[in-house]
C-alpha positions as CSV (number, residue, x, y, z in Angstrom):
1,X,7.4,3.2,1.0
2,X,9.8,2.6,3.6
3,X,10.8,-1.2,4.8
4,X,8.3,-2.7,2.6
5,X,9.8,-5.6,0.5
6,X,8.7,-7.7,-2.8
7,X,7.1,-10.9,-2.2
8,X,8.1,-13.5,-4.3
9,X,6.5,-15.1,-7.0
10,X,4.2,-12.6,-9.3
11,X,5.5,-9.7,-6.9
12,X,7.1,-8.4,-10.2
13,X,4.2,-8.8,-12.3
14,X,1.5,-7.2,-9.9
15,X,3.8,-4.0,-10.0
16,X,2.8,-2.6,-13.4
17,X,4.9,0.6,-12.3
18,X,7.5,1.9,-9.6
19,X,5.7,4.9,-8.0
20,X,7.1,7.8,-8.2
21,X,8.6,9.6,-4.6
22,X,8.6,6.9,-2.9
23,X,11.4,5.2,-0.5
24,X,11.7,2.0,-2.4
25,X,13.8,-0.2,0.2
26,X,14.2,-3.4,2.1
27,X,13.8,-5.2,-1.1
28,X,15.0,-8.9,-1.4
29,X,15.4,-7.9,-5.3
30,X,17.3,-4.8,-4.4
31,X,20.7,-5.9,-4.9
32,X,22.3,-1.8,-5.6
33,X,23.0,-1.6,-1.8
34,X,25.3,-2.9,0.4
35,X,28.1,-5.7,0.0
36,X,27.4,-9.6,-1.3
37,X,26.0,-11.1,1.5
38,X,27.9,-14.2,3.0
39,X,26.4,-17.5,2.1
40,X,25.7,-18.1,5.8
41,X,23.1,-15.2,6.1
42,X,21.0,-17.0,3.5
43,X,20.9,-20.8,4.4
44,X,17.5,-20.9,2.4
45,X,19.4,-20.0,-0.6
46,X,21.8,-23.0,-0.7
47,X,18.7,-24.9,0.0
48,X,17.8,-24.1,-3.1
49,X,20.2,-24.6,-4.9
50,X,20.2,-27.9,-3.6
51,X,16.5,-28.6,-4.7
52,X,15.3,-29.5,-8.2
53,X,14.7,-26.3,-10.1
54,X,11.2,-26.8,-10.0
55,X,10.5,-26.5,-6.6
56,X,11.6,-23.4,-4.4
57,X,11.8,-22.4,-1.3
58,X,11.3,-18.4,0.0
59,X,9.8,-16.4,2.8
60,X,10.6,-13.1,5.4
61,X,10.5,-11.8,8.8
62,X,9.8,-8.8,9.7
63,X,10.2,-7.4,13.3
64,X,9.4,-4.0,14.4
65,X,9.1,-1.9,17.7
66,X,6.4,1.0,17.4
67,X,6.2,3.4,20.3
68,X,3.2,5.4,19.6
69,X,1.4,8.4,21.8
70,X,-0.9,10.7,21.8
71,X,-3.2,7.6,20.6
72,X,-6.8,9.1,19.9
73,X,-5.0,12.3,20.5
74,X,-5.4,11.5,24.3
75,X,-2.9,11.2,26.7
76,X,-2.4,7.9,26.1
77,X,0.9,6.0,25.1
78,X,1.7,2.4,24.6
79,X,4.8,0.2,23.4
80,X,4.4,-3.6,20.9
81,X,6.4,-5.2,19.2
82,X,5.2,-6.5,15.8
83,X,6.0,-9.6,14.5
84,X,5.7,-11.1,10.9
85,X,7.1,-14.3,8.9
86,X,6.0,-15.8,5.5
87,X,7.1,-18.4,4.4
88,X,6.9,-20.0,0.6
89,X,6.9,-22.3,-2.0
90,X,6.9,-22.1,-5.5
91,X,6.4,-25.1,-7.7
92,X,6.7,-24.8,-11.8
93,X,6.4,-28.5,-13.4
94,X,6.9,-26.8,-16.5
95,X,7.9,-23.3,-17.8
96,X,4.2,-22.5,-18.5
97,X,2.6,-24.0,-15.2
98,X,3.4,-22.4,-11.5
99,X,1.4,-22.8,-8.1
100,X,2.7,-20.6,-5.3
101,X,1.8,-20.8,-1.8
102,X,2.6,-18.8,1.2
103,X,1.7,-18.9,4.7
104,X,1.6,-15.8,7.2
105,X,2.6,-15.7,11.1
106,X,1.8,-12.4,12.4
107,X,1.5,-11.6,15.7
108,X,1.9,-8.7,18.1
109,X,3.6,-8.3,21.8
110,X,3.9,-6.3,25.1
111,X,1.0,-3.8,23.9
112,X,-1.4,-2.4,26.7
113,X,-3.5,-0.5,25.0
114,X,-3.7,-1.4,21.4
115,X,-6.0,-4.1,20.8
116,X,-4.6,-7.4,19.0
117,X,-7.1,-6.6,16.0
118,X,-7.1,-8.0,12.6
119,X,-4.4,-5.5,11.6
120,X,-2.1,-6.2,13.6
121,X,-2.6,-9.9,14.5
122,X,-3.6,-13.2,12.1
123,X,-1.6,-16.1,13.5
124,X,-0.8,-19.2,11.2
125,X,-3.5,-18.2,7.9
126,X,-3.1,-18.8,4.4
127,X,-1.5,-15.4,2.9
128,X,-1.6,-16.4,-0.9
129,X,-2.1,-19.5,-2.7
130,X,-2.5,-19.3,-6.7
131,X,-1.8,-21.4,-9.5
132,X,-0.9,-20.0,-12.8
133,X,-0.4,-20.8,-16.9
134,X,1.4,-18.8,-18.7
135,X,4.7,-16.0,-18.0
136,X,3.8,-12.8,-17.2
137,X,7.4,-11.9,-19.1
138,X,7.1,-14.0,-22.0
139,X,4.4,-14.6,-24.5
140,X,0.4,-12.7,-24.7
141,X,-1.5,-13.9,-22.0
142,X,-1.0,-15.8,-18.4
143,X,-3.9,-16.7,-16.1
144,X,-4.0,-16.7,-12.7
145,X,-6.7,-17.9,-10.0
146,X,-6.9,-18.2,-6.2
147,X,-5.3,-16.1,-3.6
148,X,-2.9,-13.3,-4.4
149,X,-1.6,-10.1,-3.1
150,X,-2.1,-7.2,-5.6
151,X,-0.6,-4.4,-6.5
152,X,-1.8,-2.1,-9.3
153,X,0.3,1.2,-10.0
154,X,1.7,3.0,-7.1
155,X,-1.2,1.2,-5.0
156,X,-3.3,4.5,-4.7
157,X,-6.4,2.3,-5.3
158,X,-5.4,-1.2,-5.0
159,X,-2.2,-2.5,-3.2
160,X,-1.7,-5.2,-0.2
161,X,-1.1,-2.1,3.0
162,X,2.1,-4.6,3.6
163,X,2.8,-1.8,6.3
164,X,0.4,-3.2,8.1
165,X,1.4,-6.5,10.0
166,X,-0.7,-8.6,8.1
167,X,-1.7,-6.8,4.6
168,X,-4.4,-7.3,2.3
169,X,-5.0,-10.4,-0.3
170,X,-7.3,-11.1,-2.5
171,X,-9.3,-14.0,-3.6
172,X,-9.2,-13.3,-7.2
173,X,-9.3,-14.9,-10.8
174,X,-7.0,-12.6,-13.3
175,X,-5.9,-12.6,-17.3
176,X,-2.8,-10.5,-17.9
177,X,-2.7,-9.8,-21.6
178,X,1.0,-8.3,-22.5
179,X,3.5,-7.7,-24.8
180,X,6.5,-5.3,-25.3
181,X,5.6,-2.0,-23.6
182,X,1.4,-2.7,-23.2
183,X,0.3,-4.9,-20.5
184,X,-3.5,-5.0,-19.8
185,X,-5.1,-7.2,-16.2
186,X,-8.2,-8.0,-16.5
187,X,-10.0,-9.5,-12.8
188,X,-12.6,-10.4,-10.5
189,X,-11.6,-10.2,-7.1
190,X,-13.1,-10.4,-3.2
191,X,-11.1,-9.0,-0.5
192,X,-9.9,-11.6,2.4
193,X,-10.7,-10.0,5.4
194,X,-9.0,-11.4,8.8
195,X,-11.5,-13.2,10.5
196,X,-9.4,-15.3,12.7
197,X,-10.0,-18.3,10.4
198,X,-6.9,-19.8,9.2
199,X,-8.0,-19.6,5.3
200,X,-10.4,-16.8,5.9
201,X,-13.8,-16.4,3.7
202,X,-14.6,-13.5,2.1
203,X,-18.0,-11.4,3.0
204,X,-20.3,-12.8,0.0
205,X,-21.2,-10.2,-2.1
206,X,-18.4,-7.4,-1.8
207,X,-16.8,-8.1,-5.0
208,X,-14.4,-6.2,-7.2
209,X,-14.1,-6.5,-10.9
210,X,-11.5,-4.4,-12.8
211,X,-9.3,-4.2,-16.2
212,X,-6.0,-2.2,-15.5
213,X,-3.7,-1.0,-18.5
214,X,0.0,0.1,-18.2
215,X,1.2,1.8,-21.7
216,X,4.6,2.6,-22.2
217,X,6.4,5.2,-24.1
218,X,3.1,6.5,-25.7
219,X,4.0,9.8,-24.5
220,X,7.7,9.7,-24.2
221,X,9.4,9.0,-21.0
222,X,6.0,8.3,-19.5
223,X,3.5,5.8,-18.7
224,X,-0.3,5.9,-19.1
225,X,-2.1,3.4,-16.8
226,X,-6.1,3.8,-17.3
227,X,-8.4,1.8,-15.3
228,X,-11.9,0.8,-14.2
229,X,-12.8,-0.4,-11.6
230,X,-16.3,-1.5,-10.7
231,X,-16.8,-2.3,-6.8
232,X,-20.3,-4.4,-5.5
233,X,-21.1,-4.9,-1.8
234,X,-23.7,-5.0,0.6
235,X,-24.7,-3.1,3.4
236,X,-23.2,-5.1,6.3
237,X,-21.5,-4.0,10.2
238,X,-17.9,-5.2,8.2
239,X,-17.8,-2.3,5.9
240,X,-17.6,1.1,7.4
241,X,-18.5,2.5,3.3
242,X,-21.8,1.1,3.9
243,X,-22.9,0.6,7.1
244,X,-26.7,2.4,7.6
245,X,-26.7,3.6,4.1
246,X,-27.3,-0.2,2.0
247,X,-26.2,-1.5,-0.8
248,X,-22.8,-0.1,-2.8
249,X,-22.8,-0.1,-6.8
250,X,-20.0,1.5,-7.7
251,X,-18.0,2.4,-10.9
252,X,-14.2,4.0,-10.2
253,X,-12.6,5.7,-13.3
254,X,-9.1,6.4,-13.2
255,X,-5.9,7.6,-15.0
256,X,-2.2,7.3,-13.4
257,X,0.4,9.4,-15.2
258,X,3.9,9.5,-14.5
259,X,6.9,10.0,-16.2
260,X,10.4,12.2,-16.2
261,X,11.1,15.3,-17.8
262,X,14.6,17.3,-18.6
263,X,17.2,18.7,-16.1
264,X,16.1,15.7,-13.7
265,X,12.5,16.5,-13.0
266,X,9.7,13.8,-12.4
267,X,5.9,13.8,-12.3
268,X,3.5,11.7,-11.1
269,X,-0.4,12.3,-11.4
270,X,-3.5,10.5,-10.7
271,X,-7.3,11.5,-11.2
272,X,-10.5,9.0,-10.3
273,X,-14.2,9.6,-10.7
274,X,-16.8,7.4,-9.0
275,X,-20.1,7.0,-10.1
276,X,-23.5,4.4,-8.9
277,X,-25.2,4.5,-6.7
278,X,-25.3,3.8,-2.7
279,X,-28.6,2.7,-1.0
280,X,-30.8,5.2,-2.2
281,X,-28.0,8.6,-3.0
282,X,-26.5,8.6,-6.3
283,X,-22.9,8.7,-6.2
284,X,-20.7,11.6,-7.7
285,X,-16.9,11.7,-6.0
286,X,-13.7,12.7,-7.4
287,X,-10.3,12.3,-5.9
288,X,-6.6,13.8,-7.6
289,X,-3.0,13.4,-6.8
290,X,-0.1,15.4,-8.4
291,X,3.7,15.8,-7.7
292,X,7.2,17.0,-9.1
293,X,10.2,16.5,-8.0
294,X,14.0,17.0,-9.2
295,X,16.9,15.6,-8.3
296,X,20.1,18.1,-7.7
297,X,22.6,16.1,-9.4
298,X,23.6,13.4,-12.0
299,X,24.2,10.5,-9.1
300,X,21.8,8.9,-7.1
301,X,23.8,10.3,-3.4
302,X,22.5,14.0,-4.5
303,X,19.3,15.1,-3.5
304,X,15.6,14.5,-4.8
305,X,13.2,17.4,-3.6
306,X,9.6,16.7,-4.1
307,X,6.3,18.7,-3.9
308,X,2.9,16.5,-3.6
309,X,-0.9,17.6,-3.7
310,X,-3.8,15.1,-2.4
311,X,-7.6,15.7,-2.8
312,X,-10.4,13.5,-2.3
313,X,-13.8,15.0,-2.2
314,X,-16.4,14.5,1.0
315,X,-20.0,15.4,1.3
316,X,-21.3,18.9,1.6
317,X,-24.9,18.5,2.0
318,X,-26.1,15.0,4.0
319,X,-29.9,16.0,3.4
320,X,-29.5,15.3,-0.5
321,X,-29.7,12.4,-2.1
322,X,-25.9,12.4,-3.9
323,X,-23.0,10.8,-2.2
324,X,-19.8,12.3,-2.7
325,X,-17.1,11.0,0.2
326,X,-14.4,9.4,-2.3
327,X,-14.0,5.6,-1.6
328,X,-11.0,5.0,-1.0
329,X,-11.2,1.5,-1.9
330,X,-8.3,-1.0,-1.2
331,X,-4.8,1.4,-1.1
332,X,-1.2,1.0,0.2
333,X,-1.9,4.5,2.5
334,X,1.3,4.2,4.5
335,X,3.8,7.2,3.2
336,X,1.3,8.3,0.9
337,X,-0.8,10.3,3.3
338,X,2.2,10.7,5.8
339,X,3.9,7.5,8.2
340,X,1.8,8.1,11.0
341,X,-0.4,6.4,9.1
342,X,-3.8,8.3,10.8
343,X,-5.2,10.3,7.7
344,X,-7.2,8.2,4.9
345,X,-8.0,9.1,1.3
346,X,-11.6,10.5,2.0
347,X,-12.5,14.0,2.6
348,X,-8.8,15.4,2.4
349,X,-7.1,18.4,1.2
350,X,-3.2,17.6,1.3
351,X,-0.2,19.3,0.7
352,X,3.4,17.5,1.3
353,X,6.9,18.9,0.9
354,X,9.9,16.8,1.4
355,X,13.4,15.8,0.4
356,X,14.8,12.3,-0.5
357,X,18.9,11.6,0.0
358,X,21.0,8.4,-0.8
359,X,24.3,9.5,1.2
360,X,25.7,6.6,0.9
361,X,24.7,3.4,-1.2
362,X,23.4,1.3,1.8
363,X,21.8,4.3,3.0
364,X,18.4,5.3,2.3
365,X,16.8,8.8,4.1
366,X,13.5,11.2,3.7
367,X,12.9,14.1,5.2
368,X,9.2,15.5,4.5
369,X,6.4,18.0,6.4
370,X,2.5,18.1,5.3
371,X,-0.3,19.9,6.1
372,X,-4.0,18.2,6.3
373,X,-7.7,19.9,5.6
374,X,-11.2,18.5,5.6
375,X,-12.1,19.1,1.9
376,X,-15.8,20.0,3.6
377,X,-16.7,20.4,7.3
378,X,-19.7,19.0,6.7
379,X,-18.3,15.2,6.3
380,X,-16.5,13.3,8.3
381,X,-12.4,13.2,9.7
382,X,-11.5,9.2,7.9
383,X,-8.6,7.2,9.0
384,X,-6.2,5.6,7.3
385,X,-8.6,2.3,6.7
386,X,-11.1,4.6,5.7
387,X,-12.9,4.4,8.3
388,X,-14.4,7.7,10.5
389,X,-11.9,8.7,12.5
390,X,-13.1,11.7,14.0
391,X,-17.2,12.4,13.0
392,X,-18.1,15.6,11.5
393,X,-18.2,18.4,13.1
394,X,-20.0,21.8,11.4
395,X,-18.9,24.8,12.1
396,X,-15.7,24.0,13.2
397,X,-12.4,24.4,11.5
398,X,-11.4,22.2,8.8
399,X,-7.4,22.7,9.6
400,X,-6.9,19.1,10.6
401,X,-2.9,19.4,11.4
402,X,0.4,19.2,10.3
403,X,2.6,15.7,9.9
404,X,6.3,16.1,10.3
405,X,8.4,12.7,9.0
406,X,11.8,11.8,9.6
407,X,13.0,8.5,8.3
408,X,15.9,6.2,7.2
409,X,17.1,2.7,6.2
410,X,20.5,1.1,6.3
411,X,21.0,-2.2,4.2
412,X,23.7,-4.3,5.5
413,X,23.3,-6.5,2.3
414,X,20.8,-7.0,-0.4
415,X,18.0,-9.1,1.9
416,X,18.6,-7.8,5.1
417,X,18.0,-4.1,6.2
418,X,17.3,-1.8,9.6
419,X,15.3,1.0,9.7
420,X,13.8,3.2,11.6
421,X,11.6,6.4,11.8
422,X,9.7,9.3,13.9
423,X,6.1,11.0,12.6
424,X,4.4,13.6,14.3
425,X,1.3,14.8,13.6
426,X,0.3,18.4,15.2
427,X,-3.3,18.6,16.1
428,X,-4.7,21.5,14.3
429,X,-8.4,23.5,15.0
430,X,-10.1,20.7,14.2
431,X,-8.8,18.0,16.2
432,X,-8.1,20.4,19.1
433,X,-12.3,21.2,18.8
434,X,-13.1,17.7,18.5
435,X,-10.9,15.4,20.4
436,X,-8.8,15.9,23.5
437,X,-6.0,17.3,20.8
438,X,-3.1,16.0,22.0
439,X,-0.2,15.5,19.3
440,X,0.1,11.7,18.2
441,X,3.9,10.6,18.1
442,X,4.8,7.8,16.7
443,X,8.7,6.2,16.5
444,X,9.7,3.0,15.3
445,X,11.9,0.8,14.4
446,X,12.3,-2.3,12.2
447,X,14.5,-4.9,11.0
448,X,13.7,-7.0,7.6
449,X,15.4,-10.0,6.8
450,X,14.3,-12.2,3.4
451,X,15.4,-15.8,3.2
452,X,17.1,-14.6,0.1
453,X,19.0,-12.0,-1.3
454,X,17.0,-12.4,-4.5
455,X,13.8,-14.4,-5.3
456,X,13.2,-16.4,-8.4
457,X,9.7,-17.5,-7.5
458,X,7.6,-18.3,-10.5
459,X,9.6,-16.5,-13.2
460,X,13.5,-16.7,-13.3
């Protein structure tokens, strides 16, 4: 993921593993790139050392420009600027007690004709408040409850969208049981949705309860991360899953895969079946992801070529009483499904090709083309929230287009990095059929600054 950063606290913790393929940078943590940074830069950092060890102080800010056109592939363009601080505290009376909280600005500007919608704007709201017993390094077990931003894996099913200008938190209650190489989460969690409230409630009764293992070095040079994940909600106008078709009961099992082989290859796998039941249809959906790469080299300047495959099943016959359009559930899409961000995990065929260079160490660049299908014609075109996008369409092509991505990153010092990027996604047959089939363009450009090089938050 490109310009996304670690937040502080658990950020280390939620991450059982680094995905594979992806452009890991802006990352306060991420101190590889670029020169020390000069203590003026980072006045929050003298702060704390200033401050009794159990109390410190974090936070970010994000700014970035976004240019898109093409929006609803109509002619119709439109220029924002995006806007996002946090800002946090950490307090640890003792070295197995913590309570973190963090408060989210986000805001957008100048934009015509995108709407100021949850997405893009929460002003002032409580982004994640926890306390927790117990180090997620040390020891068997910590426990965690209140609000928290998670990330499982390489966020195919769970992560916090932190693309997005205001993400995805949970209000959740968690046991981490770990030691050495096995660490196993067990959870119950409700999403917070942005209601314009500044601590936001959660829609009663769409819950999520999970238990999420990350093995290491059972296979070797690889990690085995089963899951399951069992998701409850109503039928309700908020949830674009269930909306006219009642209440969800729904059981996700999954298995991410990844590891490295000889002469510098990598691979990176993921396979979920859902099962349950929604409204009156049985469910029966499947989704799979698959990649390998190598790098051409020994150093990290050389570069990584990688090949990715996507597939998330839809449903062929709406008469019947089985549901089969994969549920995407609550994924970090951006990069993952191209950074145009307009093609969800639902009904998809997807094949990806790109290239990954480190020129220079404070330099971070991808190169990458995809091509996009309806797995069936007979379902719906989802977006990236995994909502429909485009409604189905029978009898027309399932060719949805092709995504071209260009992108880069320079870090000035560890905490503070520019980026900036252009995605274009070609209408194929099917949007051309459907919509007014214009392409949809989309620069940007970013900056990302973190109060501190590094972050100690709850665990030095």
């Amino acid at each position: 993921m490109l310009g996304i950063s670690q937040l502080p606290g658990r950020a280390h913790a939620q991450q059982l593993a680094e995905p594979r393929g992806a452009l890991r940078t802006g990352s306060a943590a991420d101190t590889r790139a670029g020169s020390e940074p000069p203590d003026w830069l980072f006045p929050v950092s003298r702060l704390d050392e200033a401050l009794p060890k159990w109390l410190q102080i974090g936070g970010e800010y994000r700014n970035r420009l976004e240019l898109p056109a093409g929006i609803a592939r109509a002619p119709v363009s439109d220029s924002y600027l995006l806007n996002r601080l946090r800002v946090n505290a950490t307090v640890q009376p003792a070295p197995w007690l913590g309570f973190h909280g963090e408060v989210q600005d986000a805001r957008i500007f100048y934009n015509r004709h995108t709407a100021a919608s949850s997405s893009y704007e929460d002003t002032w709201t409580l982004w994640e408040g926890y306390v927790q017993a117990g180090r997620s390094k040390e020891g068997w077990v910590d426990v965690l409850a209140g609000r928290q931003a998670l990330r499982f894996g390489d966020e195919r099913v769970i992560g916090p969208s932190n693309w997005l200008n205001v993400g995805r938190t949970f209000n959740i209650g968690r046991i981490d049981v770990h030691h050495d190489n096995y660490r196993v989460s067990l959870f119950a969690a409700s999403v917070v949705p942005g209601d314009g409230a500044e601590l936001h409630s959660v829609l009663p009764g769409n819950n999520l309860y999970g238990i999420y293992a990350s093995l290491q070095n059972i296979i070797p040079e690889a990690t085995l991360e089963p899951y399951v994940l069992w998701r409850l909600a109503p039928a309700n106008a908020a949830l674009p899953e269930t909306l006219g078709r009642g209440h969800l009961r729904e059981v996700t099992t999954g298995l991410h895969w990844h590891g490295t082989l000889p002469a510098g290859f990598d691979y990176d796998t993921e396979i979920d079946w859902q099962g349950g039941s929604l409204g009156s249809a049985s469910i029966d959906a499947r989704a799979a992801y698959a990649a390998v790469g190598r790098r051409f080299g020994s150093v990290t300047a050389t570069p990584r070529i990688f090949l990715e495959a996507n597939y998330a099943s839809g449903t062929k016959d709406r008469t019947r009483d089985r549901w089969s359009t994969f549920d995407q559930l609550y994924p970090s899409n951006h990069d993952k499904f191209g950074f145009a961000d307009q093609v969800g995990r639902r009904n998809l065929v997807q094949f990806r090709l790109g290239a990954e260079e480190n020129p220079a160490r404070t330099w971070k660049l991808k190169q990458a083309v995809e091509g996009y299908w309806l797995a069936t014609a007979s379902d719906n075109f989802y977006g990236s929230s995994g909502a429909v996008a485009v409604a189905a369409h029978p009898g027309a092509s399932r060719r949805i287009g092709t995504e071209l991505d260009l992108v880069a990153e320079y870090q000035w010092v560890p905490g503070l990095s520019f980026g900036f990027g252009y995605a274009r996604l070609f209408t194929g047959s099917f949007l051309k059929r459907t919509t007014p089939g214009r392409d949809y363009v989309y620069p940007y450009a970013y900056l990302q600054y973190n109060f501190s090089p590094s972050s100690r938050g709850l665990h030095p």
